[in-house]
DSSP file (Angstrom, degrees, kcal/mol; ACC not computed):
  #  RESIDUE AA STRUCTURE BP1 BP2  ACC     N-H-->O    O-->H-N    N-H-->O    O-->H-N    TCO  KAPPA ALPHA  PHI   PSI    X-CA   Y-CA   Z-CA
    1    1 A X     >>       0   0    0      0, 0.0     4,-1.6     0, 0.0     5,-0.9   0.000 360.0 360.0 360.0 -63.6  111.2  116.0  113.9
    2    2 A X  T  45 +     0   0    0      3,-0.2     5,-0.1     1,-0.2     6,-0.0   0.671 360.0  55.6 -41.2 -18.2  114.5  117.2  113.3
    3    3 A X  T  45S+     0   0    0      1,-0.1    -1,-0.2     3,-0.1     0, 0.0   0.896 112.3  38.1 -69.6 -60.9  113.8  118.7  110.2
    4    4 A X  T  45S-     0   0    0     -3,-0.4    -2,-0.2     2,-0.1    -1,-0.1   0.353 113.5-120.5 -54.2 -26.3  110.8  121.2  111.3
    5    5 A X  T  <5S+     0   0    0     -4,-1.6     2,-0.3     1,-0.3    -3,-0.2   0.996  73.3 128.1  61.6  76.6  113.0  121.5  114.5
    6    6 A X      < -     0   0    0     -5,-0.9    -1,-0.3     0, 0.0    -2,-0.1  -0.961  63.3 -93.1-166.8 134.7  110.3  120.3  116.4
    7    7 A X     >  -     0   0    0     -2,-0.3     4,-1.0     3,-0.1     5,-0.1  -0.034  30.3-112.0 -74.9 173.4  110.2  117.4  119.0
    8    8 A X  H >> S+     0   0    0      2,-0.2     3,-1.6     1,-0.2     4,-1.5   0.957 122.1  42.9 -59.9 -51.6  109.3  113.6  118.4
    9    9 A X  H 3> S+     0   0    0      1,-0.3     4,-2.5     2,-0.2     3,-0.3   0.981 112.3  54.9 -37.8 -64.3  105.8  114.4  120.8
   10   10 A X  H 3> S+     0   0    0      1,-0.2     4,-1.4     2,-0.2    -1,-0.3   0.780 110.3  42.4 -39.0 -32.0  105.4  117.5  119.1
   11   11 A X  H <X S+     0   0    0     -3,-1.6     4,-2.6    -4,-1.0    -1,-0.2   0.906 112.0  52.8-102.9 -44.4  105.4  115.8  115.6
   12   12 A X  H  X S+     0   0    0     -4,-1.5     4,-1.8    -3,-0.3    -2,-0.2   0.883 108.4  53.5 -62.6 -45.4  103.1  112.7  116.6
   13   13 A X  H  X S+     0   0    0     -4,-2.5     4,-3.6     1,-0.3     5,-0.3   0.946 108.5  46.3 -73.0 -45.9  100.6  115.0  117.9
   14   14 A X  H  X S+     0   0    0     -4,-1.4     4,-2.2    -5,-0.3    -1,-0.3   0.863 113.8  50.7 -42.4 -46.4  100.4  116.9  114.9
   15   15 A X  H  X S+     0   0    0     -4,-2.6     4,-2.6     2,-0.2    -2,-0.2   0.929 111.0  42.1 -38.2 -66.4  100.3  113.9  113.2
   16   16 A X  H  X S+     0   0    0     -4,-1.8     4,-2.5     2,-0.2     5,-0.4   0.919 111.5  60.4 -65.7 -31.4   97.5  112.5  115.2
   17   17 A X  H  X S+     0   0    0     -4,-3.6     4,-5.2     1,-0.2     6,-0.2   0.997 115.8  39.8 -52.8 -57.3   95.7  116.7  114.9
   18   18 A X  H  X S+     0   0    0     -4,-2.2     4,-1.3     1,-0.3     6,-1.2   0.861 116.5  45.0 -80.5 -24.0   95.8  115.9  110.8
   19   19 A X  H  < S+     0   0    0     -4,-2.6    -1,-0.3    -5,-0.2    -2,-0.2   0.925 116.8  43.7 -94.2 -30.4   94.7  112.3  110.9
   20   20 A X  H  < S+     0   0    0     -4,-2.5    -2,-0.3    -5,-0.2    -3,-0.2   0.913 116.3  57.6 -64.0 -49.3   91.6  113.1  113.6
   21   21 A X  H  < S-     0   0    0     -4,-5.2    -2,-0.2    -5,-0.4    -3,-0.2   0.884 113.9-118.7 -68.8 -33.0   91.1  116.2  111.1
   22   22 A X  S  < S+     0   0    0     -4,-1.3    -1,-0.1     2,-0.1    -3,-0.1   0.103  88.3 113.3 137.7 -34.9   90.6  114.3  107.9
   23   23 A X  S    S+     0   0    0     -5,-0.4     2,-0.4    -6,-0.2    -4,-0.2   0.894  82.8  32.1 -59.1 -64.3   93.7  116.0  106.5
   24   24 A X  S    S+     0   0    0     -6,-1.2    -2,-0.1     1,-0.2     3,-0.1  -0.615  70.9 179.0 -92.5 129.6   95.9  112.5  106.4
   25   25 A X        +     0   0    0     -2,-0.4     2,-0.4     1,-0.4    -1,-0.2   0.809  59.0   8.2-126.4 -49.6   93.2  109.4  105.6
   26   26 A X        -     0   0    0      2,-0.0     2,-0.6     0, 0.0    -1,-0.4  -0.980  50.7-133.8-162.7 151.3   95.8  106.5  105.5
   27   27 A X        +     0   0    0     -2,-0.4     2,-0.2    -3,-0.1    -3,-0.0  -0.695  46.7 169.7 -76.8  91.0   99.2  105.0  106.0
   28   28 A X        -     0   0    0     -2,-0.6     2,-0.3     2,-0.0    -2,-0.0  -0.546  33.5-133.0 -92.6 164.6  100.2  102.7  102.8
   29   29 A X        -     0   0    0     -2,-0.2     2,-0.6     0, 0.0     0, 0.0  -0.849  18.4-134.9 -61.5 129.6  102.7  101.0  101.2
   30   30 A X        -     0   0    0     -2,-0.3     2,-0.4     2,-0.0    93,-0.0  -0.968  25.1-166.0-109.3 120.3  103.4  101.2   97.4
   31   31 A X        -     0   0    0     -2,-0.6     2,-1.1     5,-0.0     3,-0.2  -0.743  29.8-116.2 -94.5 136.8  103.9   97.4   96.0
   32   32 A X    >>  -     0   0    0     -2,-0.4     3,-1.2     1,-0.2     4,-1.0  -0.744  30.6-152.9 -68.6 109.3  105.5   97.2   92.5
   33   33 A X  H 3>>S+     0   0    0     -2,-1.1     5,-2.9     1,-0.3     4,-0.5   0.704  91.0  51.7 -53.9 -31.4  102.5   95.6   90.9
   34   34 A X  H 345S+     0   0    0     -3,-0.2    -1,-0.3     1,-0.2     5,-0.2   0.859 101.9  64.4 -94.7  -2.8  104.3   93.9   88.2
   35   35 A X  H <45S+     0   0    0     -3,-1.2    -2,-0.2     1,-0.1    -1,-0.2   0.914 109.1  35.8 -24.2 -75.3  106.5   92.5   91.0
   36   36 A X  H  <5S-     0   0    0     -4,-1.0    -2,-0.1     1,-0.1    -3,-0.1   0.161 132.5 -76.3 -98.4  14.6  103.5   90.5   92.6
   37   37 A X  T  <5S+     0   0    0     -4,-0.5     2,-0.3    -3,-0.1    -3,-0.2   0.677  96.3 104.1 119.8  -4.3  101.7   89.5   89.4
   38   38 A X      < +     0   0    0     -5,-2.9    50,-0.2    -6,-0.1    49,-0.1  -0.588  27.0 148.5-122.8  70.2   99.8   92.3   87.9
   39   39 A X        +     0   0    0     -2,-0.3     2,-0.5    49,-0.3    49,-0.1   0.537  43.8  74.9 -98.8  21.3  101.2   93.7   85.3
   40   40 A X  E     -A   87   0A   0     47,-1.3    47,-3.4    49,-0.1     2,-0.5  -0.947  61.6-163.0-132.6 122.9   98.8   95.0   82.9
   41   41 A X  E     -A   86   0A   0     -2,-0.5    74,-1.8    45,-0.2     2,-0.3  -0.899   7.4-161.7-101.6 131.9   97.3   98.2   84.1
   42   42 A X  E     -AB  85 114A   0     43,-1.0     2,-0.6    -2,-0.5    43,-0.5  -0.807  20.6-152.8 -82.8 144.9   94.1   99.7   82.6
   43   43 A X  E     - B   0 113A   0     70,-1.9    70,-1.5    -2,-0.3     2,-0.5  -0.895  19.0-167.0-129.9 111.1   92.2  102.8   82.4
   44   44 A X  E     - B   0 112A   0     -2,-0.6    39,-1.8    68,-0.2     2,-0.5  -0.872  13.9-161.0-108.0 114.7   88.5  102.2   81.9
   45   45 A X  E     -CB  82 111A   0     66,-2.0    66,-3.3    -2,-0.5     2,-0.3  -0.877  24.3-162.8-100.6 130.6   86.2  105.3   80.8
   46   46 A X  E     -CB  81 110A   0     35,-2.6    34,-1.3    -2,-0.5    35,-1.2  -0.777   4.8-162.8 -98.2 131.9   82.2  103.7   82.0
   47   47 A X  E     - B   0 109A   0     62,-2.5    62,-3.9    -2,-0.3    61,-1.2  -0.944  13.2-142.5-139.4 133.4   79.1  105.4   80.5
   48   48 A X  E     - B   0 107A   0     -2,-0.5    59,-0.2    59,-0.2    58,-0.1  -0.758  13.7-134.0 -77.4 123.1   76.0  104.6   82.2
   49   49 A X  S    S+     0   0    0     57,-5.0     2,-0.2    -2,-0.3    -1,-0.1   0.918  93.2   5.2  -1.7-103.8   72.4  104.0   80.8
   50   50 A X        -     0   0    0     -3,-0.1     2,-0.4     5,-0.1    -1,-0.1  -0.573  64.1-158.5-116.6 176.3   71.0  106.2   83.4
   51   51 A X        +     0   0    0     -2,-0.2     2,-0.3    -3,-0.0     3,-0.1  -0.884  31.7 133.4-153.8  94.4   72.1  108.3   85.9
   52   52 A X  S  > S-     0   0    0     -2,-0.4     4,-1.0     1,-0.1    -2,-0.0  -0.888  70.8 -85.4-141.0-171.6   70.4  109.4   88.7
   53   53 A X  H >> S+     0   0    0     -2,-0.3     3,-0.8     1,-0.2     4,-0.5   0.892 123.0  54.4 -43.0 -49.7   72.2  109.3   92.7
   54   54 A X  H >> S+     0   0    0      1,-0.3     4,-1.9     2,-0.2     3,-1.8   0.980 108.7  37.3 -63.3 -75.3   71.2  106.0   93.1
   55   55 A X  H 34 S+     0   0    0      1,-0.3    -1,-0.3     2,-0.2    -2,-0.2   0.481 113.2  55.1 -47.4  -0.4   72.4  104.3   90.4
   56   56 A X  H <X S+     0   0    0     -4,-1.0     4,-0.6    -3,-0.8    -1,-0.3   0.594 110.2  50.1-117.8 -25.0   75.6  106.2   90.2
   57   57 A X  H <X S+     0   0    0     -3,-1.8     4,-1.8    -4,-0.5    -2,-0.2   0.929 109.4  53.7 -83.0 -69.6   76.4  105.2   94.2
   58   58 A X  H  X S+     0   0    0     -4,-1.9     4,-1.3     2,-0.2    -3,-0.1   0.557 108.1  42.9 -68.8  -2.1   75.6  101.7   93.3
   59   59 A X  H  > S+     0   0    0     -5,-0.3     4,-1.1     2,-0.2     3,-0.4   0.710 118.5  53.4 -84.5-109.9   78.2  101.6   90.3
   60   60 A X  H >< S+     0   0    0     -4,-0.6     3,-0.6     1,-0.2    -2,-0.2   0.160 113.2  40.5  45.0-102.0   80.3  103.5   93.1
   61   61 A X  H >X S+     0   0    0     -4,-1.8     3,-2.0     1,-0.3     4,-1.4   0.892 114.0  51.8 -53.0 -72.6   79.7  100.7   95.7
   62   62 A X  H 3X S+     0   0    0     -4,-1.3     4,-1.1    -3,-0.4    -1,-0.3   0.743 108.0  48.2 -58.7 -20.0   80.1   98.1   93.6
   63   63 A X  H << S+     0   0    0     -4,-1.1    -1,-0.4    -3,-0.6    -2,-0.2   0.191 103.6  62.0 -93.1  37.5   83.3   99.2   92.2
   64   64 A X  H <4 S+     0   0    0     -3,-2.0    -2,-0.2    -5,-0.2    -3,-0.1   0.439 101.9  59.9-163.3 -52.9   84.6   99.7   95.8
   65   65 A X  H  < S+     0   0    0     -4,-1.4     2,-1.6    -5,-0.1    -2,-0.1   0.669  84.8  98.3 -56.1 -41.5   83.9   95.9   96.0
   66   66 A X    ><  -     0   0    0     -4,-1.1     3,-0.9    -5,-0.3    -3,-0.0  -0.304  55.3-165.5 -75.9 135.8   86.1   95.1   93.4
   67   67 A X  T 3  S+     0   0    0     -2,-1.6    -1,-0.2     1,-0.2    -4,-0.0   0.965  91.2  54.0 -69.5 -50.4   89.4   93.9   94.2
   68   68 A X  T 3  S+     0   0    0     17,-0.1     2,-0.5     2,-0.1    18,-0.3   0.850  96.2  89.9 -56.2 -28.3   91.2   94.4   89.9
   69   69 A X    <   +     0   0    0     -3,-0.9    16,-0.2     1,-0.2     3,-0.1  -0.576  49.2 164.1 -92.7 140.7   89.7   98.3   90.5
   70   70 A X  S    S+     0   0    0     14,-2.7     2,-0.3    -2,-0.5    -1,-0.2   0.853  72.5  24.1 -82.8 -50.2   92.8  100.4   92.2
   71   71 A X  E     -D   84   0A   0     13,-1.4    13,-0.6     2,-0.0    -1,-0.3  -0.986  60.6-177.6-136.8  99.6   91.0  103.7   91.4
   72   72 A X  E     +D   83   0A   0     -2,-0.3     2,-0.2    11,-0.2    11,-0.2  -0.958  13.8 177.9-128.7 138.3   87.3  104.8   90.7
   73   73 A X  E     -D   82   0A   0      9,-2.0     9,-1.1    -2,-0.3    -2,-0.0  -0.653  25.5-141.0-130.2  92.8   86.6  108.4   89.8
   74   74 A X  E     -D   81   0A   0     -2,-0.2     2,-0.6     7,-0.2     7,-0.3  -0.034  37.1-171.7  -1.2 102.1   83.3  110.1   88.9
   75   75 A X        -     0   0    0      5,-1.0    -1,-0.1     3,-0.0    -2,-0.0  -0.916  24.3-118.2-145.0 159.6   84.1  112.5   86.1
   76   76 A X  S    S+     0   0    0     -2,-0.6     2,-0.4     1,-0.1     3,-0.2  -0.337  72.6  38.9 -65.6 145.4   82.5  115.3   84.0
   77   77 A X  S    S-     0   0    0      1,-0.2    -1,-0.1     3,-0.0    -2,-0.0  -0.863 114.7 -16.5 130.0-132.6   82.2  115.0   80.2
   78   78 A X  S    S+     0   0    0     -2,-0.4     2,-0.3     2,-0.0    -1,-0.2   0.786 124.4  48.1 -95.3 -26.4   81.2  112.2   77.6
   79   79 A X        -     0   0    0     -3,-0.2   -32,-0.2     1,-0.1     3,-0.1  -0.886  67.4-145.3-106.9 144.0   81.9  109.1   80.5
   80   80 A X  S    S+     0   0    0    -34,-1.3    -5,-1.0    -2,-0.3     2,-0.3   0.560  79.0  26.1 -69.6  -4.1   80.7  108.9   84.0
   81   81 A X  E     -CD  46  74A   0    -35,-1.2   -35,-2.6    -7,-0.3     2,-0.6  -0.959  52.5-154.8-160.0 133.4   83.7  107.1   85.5
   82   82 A X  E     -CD  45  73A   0     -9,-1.1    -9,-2.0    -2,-0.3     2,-0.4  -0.785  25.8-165.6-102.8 135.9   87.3  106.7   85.0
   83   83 A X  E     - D   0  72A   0    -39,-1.8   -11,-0.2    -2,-0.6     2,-0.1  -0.679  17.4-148.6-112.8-178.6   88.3  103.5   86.4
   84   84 A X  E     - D   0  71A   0    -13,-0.6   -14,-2.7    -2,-0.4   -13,-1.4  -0.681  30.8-180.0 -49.8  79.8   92.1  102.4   87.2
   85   85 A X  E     -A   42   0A   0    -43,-0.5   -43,-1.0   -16,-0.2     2,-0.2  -0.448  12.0-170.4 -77.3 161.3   92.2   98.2   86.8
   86   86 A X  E     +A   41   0A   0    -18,-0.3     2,-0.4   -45,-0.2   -45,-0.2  -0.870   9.6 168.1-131.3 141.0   94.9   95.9   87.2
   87   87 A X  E     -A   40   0A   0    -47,-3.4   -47,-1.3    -2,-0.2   -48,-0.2  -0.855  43.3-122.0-140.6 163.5   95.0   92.3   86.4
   88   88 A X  S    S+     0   0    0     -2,-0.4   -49,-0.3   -50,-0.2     2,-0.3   0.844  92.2   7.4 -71.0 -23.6   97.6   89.5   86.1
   89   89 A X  S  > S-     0   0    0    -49,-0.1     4,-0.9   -51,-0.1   -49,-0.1  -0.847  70.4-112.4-153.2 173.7   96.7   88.6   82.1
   90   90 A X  T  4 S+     0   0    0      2,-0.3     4,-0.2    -2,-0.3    -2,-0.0   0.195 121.7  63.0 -97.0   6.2   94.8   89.8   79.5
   91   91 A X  T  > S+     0   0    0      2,-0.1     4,-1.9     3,-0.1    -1,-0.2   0.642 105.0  47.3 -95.1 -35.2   93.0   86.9   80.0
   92   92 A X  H  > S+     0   0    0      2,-0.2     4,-0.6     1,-0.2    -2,-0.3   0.951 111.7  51.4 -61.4 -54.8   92.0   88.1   83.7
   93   93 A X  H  X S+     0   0    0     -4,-0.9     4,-0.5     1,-0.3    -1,-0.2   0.646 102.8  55.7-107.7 -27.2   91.2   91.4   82.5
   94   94 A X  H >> S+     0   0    0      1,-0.2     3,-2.6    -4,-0.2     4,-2.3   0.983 112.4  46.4 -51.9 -59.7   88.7   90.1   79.6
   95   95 A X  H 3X S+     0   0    0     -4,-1.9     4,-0.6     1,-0.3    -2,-0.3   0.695 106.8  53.6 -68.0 -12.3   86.8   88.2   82.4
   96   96 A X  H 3< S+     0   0    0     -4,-0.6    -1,-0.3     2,-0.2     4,-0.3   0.740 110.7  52.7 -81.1 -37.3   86.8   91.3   84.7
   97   97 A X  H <<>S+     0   0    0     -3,-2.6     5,-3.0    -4,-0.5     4,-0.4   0.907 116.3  39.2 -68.5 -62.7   85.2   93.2   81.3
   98   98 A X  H  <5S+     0   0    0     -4,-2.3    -2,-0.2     1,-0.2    -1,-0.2   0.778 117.2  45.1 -70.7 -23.4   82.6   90.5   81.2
   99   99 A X  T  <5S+     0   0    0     -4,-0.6    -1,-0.2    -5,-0.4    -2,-0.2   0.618 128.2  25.2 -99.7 -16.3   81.8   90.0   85.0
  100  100 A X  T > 5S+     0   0    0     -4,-0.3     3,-0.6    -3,-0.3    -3,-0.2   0.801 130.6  29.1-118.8 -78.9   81.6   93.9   85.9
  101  101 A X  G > 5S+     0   0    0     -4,-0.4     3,-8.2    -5,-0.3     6,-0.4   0.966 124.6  29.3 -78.1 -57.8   80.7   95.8   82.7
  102  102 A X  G 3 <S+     0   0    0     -5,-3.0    -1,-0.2     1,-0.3    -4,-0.1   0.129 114.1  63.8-105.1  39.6   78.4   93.6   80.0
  103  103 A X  G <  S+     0   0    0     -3,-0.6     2,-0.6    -6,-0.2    -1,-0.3   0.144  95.7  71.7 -79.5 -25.5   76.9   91.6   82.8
  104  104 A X  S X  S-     0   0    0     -3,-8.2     3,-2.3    -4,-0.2    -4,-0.0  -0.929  70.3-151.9-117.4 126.3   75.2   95.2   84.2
  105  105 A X  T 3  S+     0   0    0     -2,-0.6   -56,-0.2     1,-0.2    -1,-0.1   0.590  94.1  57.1 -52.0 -20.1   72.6   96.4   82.2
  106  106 A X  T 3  S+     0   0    0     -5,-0.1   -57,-5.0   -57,-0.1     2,-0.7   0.768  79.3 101.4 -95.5 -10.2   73.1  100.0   83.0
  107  107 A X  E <   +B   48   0A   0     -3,-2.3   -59,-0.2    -6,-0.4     3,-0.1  -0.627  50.2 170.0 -58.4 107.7   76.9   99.6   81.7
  108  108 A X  E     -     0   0A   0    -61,-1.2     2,-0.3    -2,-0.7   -60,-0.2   0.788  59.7  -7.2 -85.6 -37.7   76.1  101.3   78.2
  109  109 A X  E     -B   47   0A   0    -62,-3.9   -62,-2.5    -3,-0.1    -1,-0.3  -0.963  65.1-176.2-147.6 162.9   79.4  101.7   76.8
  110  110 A X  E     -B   46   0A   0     -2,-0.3     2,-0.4   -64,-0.2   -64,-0.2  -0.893   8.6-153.4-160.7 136.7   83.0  101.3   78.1
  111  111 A X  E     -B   45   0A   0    -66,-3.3   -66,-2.0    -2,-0.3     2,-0.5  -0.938   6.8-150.2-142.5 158.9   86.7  101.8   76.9
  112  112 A X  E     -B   44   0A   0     -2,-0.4     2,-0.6   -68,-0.2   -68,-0.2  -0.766   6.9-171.1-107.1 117.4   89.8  100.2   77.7
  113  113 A X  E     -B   43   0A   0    -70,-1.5   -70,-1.9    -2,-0.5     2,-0.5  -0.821  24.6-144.0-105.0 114.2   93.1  102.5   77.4
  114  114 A X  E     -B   42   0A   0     -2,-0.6   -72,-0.2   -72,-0.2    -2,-0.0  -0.902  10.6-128.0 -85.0 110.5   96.1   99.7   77.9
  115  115 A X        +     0   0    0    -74,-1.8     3,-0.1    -2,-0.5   -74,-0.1  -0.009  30.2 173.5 -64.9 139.4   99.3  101.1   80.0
  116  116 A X        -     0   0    0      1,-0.5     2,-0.2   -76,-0.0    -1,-0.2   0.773  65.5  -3.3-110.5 -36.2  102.3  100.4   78.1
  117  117 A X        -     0   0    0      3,-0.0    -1,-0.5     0, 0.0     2,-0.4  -0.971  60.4-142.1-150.0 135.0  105.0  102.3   80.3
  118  118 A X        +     0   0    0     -2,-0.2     3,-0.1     1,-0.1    -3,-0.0  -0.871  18.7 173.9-131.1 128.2  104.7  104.5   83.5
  119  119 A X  S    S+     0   0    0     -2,-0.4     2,-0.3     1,-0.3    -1,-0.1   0.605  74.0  11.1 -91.7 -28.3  106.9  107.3   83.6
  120  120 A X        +     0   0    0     -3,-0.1     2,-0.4     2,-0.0    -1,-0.3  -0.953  54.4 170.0-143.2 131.8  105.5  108.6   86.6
  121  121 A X        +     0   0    0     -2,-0.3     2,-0.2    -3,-0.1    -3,-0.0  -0.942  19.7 178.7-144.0 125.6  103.0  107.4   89.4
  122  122 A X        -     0   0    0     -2,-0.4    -2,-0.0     1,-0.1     0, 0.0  -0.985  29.4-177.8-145.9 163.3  102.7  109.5   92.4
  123  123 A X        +     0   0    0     -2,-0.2     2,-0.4     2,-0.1    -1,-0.1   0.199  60.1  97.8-141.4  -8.6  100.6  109.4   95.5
  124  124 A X        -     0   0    0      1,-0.0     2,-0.7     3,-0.0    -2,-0.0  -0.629  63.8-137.6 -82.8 142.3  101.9  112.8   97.3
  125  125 A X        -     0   0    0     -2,-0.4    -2,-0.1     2,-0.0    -1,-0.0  -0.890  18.4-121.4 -86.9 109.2  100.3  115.9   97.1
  126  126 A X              0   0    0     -2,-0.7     0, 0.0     1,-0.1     0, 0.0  -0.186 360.0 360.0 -90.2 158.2  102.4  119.2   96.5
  127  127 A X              0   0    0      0, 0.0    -1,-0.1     0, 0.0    -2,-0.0   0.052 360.0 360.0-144.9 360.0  101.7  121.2   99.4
């Protein structure tokens, strides 16, 4: 409030204006992942069999479900989906590869980018 030079009401309502708008969708935390146990981060590009609404909502839905996926993105090009995993071993992450991908038949192809270092992760949006 001080900042904007605008009072504490003044600032919560704005606040409540952008979270009733859409604008602001939720209040997190950021946990250090290797902190609580996860420390091998993935980036998984998915290509689907086929691809029609349905089947592309219910890869969607089902990665929504999973707990290992952070991050699922629909994206243009040679894959349908960019994933973000994290898992505690590399032994977890195989078994996350086998229970999600070459357990669904419409998983055609998938590949697994392993983090080594992150130099940056941010969650703000420049404005």
């Amino acid at each position: 409030a001080e900042l904007v030079h605008a009072s504490a009401a003044t600032c919560q309502r704005r606040i409540a204006q952008l979270r009733a708008s859409g604008v602001l969708v939720k209040d997190v935390a950021l946990v250090d992942r290797v902190r609580v146990g996860r420390p091998l981060t993935a980036f998984v590009t998915v290509q689907l069999v086929q691809q029609n609404t349905a089947l592309l909502k219910m890869f969607e839905s089902l990665m929504r479900e999973e707990p290992d996926v952070s991050a699922c993105y629909e994206v243009a090009g040679e894959f349908d989906f960019m994933l973000v995993v994290t898992a505690v071993s590399m032994e977890a992450f195989q078994a996350f590869t086998r229970r999600v991908f070459t357990s669904n038949n419409n998983v055609g192809n998938y590949k697994s980018l392993l983090a080594m270092n992150c130099s940056k992760f941010e969650t703000k949006v420049p404005l």
